[in-house]
N, C-alpha and C positions, 0 to 999 in steps of 0.2 A: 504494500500500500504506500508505503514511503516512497518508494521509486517510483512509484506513479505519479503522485502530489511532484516531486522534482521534474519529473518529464513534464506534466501539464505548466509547471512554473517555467522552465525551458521555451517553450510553446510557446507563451505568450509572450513572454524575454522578447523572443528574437525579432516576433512579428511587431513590437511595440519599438524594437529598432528600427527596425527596415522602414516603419514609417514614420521613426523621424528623419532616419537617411535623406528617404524620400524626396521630402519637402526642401523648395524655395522658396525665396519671398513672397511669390505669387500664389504656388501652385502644391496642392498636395497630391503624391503621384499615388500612392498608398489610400485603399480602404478593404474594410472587411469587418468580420465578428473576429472575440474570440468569446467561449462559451464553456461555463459549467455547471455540472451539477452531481449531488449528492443525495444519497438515501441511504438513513441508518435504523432499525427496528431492532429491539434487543426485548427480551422477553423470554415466555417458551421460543422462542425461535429467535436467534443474531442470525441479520443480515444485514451487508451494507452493499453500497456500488459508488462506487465512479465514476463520470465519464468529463471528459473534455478534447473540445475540437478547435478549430481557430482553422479560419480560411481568408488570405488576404488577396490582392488584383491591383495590379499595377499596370496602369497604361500612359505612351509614352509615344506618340504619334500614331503610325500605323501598327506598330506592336502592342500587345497584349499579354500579361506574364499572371497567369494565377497557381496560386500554391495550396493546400489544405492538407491537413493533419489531425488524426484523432487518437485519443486512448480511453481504451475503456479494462477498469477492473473490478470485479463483486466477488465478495464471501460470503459464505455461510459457515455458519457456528464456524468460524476459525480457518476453514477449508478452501481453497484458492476458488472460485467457480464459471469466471468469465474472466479472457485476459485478450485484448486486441488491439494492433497497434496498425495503423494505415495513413499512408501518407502519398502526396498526389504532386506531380507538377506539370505545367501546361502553357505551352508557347505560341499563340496565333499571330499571326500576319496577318491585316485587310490589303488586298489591293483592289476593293471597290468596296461602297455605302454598307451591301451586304454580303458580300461573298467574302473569303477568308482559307487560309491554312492554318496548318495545326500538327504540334507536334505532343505527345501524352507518355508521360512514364507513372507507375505508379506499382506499391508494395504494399502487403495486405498478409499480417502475421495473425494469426487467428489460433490459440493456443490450444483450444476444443473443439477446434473445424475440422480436424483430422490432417490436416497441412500443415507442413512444417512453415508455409510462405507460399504466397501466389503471386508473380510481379508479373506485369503488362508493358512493353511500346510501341506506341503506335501511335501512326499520322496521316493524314488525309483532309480532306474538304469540307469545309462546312459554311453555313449559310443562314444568314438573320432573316428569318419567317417573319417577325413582326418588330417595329422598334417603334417607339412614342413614347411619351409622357410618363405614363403608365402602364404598358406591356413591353415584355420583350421574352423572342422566341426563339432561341437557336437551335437548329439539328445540324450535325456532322457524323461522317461516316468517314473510314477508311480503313487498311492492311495494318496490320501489326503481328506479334507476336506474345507469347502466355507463358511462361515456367509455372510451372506446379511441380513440386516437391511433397510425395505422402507421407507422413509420419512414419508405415509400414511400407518396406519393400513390394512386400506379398502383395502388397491393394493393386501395383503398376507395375508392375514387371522390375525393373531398377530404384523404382519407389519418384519416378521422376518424368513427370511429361513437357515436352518442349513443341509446340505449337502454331500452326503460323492461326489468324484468326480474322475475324471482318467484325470490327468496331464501331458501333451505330452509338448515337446519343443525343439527347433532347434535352434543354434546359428552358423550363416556362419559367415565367416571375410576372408575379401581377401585383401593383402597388393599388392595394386595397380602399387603401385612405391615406393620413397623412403620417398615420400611426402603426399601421398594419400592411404586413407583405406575405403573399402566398407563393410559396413556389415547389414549383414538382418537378425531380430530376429523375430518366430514364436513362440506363446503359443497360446495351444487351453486347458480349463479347464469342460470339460464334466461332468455336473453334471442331476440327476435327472430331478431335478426344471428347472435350466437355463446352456446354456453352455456358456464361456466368450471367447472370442477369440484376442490375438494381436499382431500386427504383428508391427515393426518398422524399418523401408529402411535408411539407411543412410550414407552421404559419408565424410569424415574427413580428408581437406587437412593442412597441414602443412605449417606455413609460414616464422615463425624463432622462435629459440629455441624449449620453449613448447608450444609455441603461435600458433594458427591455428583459422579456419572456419569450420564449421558444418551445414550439410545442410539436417534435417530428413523430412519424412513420417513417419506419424502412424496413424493406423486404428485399433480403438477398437468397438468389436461385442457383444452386452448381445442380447442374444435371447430372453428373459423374460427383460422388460422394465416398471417400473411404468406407470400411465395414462399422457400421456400429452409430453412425450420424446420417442423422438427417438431411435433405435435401433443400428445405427453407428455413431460414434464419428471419427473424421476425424480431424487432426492437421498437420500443415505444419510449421515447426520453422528453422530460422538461426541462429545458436549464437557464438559467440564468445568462444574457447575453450583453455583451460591451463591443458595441458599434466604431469603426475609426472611421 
């Protein structure tokens, strides 16, 4: 739990640099959350959890740079019980209003997924469906590549699959009010072996200054599963959020 509390303080360390880096006189290049939250019940039953994410976007003419990071950790009575650590980075180019390139890396440690590590790269096309005021709609697709590592040899042959894959993604956000923001993120990663899919709903109100509540769904899909876990992972979080 201690390492975790230091990673999450890490997290926000860095991201709280980066955007004072950032900044000129004018212009702040830097915005994003970062986001926590906690739950502790002790009784007939100890349980606590963890989680903390921070996702920051830095744009800078026709480039676009976004970073995000999450950990999550829960016990029971004493007993490790959820341990995930994921972290994301992603480079677009516009050379027009709405069209765009893109390049995605991203690592995904999941201590009870039955995977030792899943990391993705991938780049390709993508394109602004809607922009205004108040909406904005981007889908991108393109090639990449999947490592998957099984905790058990036995589950994979060598215990390791290496994959090329087709990367589709959707990102809505609808500015509610002046208070509240809805958005829904879709990735589906089609590969030979296994395809992964996730999706995460969530609503972000405002409550003073950059202080706010956050209220997600997220629903992650591996088709292909070690022995003994599940196919859908299902998480429901409140946390506490600090806007830059």
């Amino acid at each position: 739990m201690k390492h975790l509390q230091n990673t999450l303080v890490a997290i926000a360390a860095t991201v709280a640099a980066n955007s004072a880096f950032a900044q000129d006189a004018a212009t702040k290049l830097w915005k994003g959350d970062v986001e926590f939250g906690y739950y502790q019940q002790e009784g007939n039953t100890e349980e606590s959890s963890v989680i903390g994410k921070a996702n920051a976007k830095r744009s800078n003419g026709q480039w676009t740079y976004d970073v995000a990071a999450e950990a999550q950790n829960s016990e029971t009575t004493g007993v490790r019980s959820a341990e995930r650590y994921f972290i994301s980075n992603r480079l677009a180019y516009d050379f027009s209003e709405f069209n765009y390139t893109f390049g995605y890396v991203s690592g995904d440690k999941d201590r009870f997924s039955g995977f030792v590590y899943q990391a993705t790269v991938a780049g390709g096309y993508g394109r602004r469906l809607l922009k205004n005021d108040k909406l904005t709609w981007d889908a991108e697709v393109g090639p990449g590549v999947r490592v998957s590592e099984f905790e058990t040899a036995s589950d994979a042959g060598d215990g390791q699959i290496t994959e090329a894959i087709l990367r589709m993604s959707t990102d809505f956000a609808w500015a509610l009010s002046e208070t509240a923001t809805f958005e829904q993120k879709l990735t589906v990663e089609n590969g030979d072996e296994n395809t992964v899919s996730k999706s995460i709903t969530s609503l972000k109100t405002k409550i003073v200054g950059g202080l706010g509540l956050k209220i997600s769904y997220t629903m992650e899909y591996n088709e292909i599963v070690p022995n003994d876990t599940v196919h859908l992972d299902r998480e429901t979080a409140i946390t506490v959020v600090y806007s830059f």
